[in-house]
N, C-alpha and C positions, 0 to 999 in steps of 0.2 A: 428433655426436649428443648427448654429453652435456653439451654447454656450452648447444645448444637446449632440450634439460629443465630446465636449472638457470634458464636463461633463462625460459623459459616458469612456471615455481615461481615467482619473483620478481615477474612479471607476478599471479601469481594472489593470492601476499601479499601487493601493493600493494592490491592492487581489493578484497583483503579491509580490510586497513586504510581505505581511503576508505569502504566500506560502514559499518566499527562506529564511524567520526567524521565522518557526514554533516554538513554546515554549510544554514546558517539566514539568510540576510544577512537583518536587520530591513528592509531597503528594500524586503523580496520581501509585507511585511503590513503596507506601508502606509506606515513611518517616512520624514517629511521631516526636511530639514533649514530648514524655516520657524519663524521663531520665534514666530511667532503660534501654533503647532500643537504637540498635546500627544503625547506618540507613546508615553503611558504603553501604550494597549490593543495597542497595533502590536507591541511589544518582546516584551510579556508573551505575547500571539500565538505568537510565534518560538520564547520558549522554551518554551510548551507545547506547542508541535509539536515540538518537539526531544524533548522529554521522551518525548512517547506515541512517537516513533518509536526508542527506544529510548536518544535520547542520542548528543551531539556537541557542534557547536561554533554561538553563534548570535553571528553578525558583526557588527560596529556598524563601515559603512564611516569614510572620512572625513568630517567636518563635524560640527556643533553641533546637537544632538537634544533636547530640552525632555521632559523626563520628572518624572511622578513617582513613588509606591512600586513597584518591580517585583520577582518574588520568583523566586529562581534554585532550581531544583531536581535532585533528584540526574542525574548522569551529564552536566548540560548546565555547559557553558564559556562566558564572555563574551569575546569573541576581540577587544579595543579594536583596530583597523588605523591606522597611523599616521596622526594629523590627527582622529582619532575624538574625540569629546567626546559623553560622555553628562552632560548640564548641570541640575540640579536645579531643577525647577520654584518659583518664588519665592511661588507660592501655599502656605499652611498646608493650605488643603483638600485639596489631592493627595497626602497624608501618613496616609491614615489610621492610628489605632492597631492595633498589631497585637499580641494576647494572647502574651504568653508567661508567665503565671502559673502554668501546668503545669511547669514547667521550676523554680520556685521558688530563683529567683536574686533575691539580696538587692541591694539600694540603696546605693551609696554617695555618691552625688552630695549626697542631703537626707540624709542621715544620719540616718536615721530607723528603722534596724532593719527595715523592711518589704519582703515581698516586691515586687520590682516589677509592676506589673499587666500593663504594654501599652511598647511600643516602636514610635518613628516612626524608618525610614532611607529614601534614596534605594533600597540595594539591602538585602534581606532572605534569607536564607536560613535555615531553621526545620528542624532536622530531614533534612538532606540528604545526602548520599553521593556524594563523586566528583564534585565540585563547585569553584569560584572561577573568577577571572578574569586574562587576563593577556593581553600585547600589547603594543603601545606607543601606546596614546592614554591618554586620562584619564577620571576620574570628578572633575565640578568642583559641587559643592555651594553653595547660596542661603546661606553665611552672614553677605554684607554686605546682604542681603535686610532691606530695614524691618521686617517683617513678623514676624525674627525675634529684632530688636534687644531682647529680654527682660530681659538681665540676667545676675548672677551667680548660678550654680545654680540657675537658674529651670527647667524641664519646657515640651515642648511646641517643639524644636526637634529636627529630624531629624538624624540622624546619615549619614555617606556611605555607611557598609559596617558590616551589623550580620550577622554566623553565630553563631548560637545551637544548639546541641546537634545541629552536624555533623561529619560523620568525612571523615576524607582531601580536606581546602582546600589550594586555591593559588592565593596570590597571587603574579605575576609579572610583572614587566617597566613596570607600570602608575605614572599617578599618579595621586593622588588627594588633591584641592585644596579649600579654600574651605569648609571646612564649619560648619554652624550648631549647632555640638555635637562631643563628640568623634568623630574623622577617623573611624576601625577601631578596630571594637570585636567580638576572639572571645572567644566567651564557651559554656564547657562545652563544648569539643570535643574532638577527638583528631585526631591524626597531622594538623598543621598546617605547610606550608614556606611561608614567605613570601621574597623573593629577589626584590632589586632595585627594590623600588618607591621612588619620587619622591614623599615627602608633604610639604604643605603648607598648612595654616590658621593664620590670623592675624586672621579677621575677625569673628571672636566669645568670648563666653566660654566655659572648662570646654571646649576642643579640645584635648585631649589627639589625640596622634597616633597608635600604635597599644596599645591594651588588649589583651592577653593572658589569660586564664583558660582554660588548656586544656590538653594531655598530650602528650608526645611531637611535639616543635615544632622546627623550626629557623628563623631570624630571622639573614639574611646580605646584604650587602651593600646596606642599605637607608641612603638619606638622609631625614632626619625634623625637618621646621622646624616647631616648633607654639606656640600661644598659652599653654595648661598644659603638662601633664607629656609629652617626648617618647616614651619607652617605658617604658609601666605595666605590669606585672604587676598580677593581679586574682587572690584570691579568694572568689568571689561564692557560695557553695553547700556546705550545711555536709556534702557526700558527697564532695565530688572535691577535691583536691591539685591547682593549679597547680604541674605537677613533666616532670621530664625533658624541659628545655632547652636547647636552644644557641644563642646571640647569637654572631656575627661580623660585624668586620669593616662597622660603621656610624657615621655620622656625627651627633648629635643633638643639633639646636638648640631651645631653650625657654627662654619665660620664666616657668617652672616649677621643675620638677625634670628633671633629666638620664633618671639612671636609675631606677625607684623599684618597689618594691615594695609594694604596697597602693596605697590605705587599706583596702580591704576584704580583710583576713585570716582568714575565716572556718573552712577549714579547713587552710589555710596553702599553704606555696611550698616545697620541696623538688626535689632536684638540677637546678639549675639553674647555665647556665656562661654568662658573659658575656667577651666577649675581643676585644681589639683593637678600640676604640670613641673616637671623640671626642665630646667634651661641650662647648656653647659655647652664647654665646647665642642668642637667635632672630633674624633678620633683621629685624625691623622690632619697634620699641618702639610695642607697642601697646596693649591695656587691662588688663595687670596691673602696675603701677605700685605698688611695696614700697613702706608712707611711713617711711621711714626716711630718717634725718638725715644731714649730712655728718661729724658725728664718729664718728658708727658705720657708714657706708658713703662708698668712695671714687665721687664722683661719681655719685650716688644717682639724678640723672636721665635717666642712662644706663638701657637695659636692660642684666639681669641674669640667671644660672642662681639661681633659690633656691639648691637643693643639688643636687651633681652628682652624689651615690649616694644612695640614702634606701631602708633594709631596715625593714619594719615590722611586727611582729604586734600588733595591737591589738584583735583582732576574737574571741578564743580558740582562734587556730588554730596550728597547729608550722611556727615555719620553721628549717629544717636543710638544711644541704648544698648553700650557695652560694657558687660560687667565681668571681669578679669580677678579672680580668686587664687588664694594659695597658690604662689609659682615661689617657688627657691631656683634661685639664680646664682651662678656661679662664672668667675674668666670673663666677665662683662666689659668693655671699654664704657658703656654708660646703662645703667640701669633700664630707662623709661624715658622717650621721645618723641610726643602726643605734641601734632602739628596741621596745624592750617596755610595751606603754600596756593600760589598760584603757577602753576605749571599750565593749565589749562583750564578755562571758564567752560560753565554749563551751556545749553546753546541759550541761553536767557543772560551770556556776558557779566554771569554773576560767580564770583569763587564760592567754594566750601562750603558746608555749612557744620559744625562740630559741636555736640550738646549730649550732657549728657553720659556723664562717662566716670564709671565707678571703677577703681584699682584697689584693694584691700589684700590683706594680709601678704605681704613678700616678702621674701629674704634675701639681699643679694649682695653681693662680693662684687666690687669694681676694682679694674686694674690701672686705670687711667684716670687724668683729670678731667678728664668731659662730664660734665656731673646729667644729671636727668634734666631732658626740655621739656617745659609745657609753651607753646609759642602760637597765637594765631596770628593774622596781617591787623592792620588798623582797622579796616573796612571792615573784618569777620573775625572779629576776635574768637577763640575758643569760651563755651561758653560750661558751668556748672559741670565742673570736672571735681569726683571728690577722690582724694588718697588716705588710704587709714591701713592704720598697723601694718608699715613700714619701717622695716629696719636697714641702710645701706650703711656699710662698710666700706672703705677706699682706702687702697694701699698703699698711695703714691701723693704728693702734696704738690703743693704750688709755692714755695717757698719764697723771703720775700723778695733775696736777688732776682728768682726767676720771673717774679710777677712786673719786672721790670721792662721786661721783654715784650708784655702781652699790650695788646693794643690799647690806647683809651676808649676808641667808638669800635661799637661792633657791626661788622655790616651783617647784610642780611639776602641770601641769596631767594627773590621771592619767586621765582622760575623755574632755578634751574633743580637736579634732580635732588630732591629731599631726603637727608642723611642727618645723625648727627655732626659728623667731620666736617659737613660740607657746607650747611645753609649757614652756621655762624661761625664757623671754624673751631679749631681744637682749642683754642685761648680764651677763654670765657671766661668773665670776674667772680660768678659762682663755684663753689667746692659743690656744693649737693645738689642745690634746684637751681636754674634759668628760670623763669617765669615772664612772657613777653606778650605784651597783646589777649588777655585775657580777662575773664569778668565772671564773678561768681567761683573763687575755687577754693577748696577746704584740704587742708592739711591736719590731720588728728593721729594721735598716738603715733609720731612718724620720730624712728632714730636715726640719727646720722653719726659715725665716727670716722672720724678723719687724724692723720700723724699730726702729732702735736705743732709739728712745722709749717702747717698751712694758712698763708696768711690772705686769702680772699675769705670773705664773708659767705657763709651756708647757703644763704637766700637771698637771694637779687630780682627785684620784680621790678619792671618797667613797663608802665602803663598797665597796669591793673588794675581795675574798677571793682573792689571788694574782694580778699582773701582773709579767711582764719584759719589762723596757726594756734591748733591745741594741741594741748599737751605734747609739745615739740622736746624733744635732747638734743643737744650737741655736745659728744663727749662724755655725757654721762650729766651734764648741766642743764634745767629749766632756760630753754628760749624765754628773753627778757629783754627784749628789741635793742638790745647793743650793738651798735656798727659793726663791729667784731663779726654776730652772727646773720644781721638782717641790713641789705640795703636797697631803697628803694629810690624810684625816679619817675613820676609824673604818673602816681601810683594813689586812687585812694579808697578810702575805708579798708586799712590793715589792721585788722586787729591779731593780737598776741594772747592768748589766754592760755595760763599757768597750770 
């Protein structure tokens, strides 16, 4: 008798669970899989019948579906079923804009300080609860689309996955291909898991893969192949912290930047943990093309990583309390690029503020002479930056004819948009570290190997107020503050310890 109640209980909780996750299949309002036929109204359909009936799951069986904007609301799920493709419409007109100027998230693409007005994605979600997608088909985006061959930070191309000021997303299991703009982009939201998805764009400009701006996130076992930046950090909103993160355990290819924090630093990136990650380049050398020469990069028409970490406050916002683990880097033009810029002050007319920032254990392969920056302004130096067990490799020297060519003063671009190539240019008197504008930074267990032919000095710090370099190599040699390996200028408390 009591194994039939318990029995019978388990029957009542299933039937209860299938009741609060009723499913939706798009084929039940209409959706074909003809390609002539647009099944933007069909989809949209599904999930507002999902919606009014309180929220579940709306199905996209298998096959290739033509859509375009469709807007996911709370409690409803996109359940992709294997072989499912939901395929972006290659018309601009099935895109219309859509306002999020209530929301007052700034721009950083034109770099133009203004709020954004309106946003074009395949999928949209504005405001929703208990909400994303997952499964195992795809979301494949128009970005080899004519229609949307615009240019470089041009406006006016949709993106595949835009959530803007929603709570509790998931993305899961999915991929998400081809887009005409950056891949995923969350932006102002909370308690975000994203886990396992498959991204890849390669056929336009400004596709970043996935943009982050949001609280309480975890970002785990994801592969990410993109044309710009693989995983961005964003912050776009001068109320909310990009903070409380966790990165594992992914793989990220760009011919960009690896890891990157910014360019939009507005009210900064705090506690955030990245760990166990590869960085490498993108599969296919496609239209960001570095013009840099063969003496300042090995095999230049190769693709390439720009850089394989890149921390930025530029915008007047705090970043503190990032700690970056295990990444093996590979095709790098500069390893690491941890920078305080003034592009834009806080509304308090105050820049940056940067503290705080632990890099340990990395392996990376450079192609170029642009060695790793750490760099703040005068007024906000970067502050307690530690690096440990660090090993850089560079395959390309600065020889001493060549170092003939390089400038004596280095300028400093403190505005304009923040790159390695670009704030001090590609001729730098360091082979390994920059060091500018900084106070409190620790180098321990860090290797560097450079061709026997390189005649700039490893480390060059200028105006740093307190660095230790332990147990430093070059070459296989104990750092022993020889010109050779260390130069400094208006630089004090250096100590060197063996």
């Amino acid at each position: 008798m009591k194994i039939r109640i318990l029995f019978c209980g388990l029957l009542v909780m299933l039937a209860s669970l299938q009741i609060s996750a009723q499913q939706y299949n798009i084929t039940d309002f209409g959706a074909k899989t003809d390609s002539t036929f647009l099944n933007t109204q069909a989809i949209q359909s599904a999930i507002d019948r999902c919606f009014a009936g309180g929220g579940g799951e709306v199905v996209v069986p298998a096959g290739r579906y033509f859509t375009g904007t469709i807007f996911l609301k709370s409690n409803v799920y996109l359940n992709l079923m294997p072989g499912a493709v939901l395929q972006g419409s290659y018309d601009p007109a099935d895109y219309p804009d859509h306002s999020i100027l209530a929301a007052k998230k700034f721009g950083t693409i034109t770099h133009n300080g203004l709020y954004v007005e309106s946003m074009k994605a395949i999928v949209i979600a504005n405001g929703a609860a208990h909400t994303g997608i997952y499964g195992m088909g795809a979301i494949r985006g128009a970005g080899d689309g004519k229609a949307f061959q615009l240019g470089l930070n041009k406006d006016g191309r949709p993106k595949n996955l835009f959530f803007i000021s929603c709570t509790d997303v998931l993305l899961k299991g999915i991929q998400v291909l081809n887009s005409a703009q950056v891949t995923i982009s969350i932006s102002g939201c909370e308690r975000v898991n994203v886990d396992g998805i498959y991204l890849r764009s390669m056929s336009n400009w400004n596709c970043d893969g996935l943009d982050m701006d949001a609280k309480d996130v975890t970002i785990s076992n994801c592969t990410i192949d993109a044309e710009d930046d693989a995983l961005c950090f964003k912050s776009e909103y001068l109320d909310k912290f990009c903070e409380n993160i966790t990165v594992t355990n992914c793989i990220l290819s760009s011919l960009c930047n690896g890891i990157k924090f910014g360019t939009g630093s507005r009210t900064g990136f705090r506690n955030i943990t990245v760990n166990n990650c590869i960085v490498k380049k993108a599969s296919f050398n496609g239209y960001r093309h570095w013009k840099m020469t063969p003496d300042l990069v090995d095999h230049p028409d190769e693709q390439s990583v720009n850089t394989g970490i890149v921390i930025l406050g530029v915008d007047g916002g705090v970043v503190e309390n990032i700690n970056i683990s295990n990444v093996v880097m590979s095709d790098v033009l500069s390893p690491i690029f941890i920078r305080v810029g003034g592009r834009f002050m806080n509304p308090d007319k105050k820049p940056s503020v940067m503290r705080h920032i632990n890099i340990q254990n990395i392996h990376a392969e450079s192609r170029s002479v642009i060695p790793s920056i750490i760099a703040g302004l005068e007024g906000s130096p970067v502050e307690d930056i530690r690096l440990s067990d660090i090993q850089v490799k560079v395959r390309i020297a600065v020889n001493a004819d060549l170092l003939k060519t390089f400038p004596s003063q280095i300028k400093e671009d403190v505005k304009g948009y923040p790159e390695n190539r670009l704030t001090f240019g590609t001729r730098l008197p360091a082979s390994g570290f920059y060091i500018r504008n900084a106070k409190g930074i620790t180098l321990s267990n860090v290797s560097v190997t450079l061709p026997d032919d390189e005649a700039r000095p490893t480390f060059v710090m200028d105006h740093v107020q307190g660095i230790e370099l332990k147990n430093v190599e070059v070459n296989g040699r104990k750092l022993n503050g020889d010109k050779k390996d260390v130069s400094q200028s208006g630089s004090l408390n250096v100590n060197i310890e063996k």
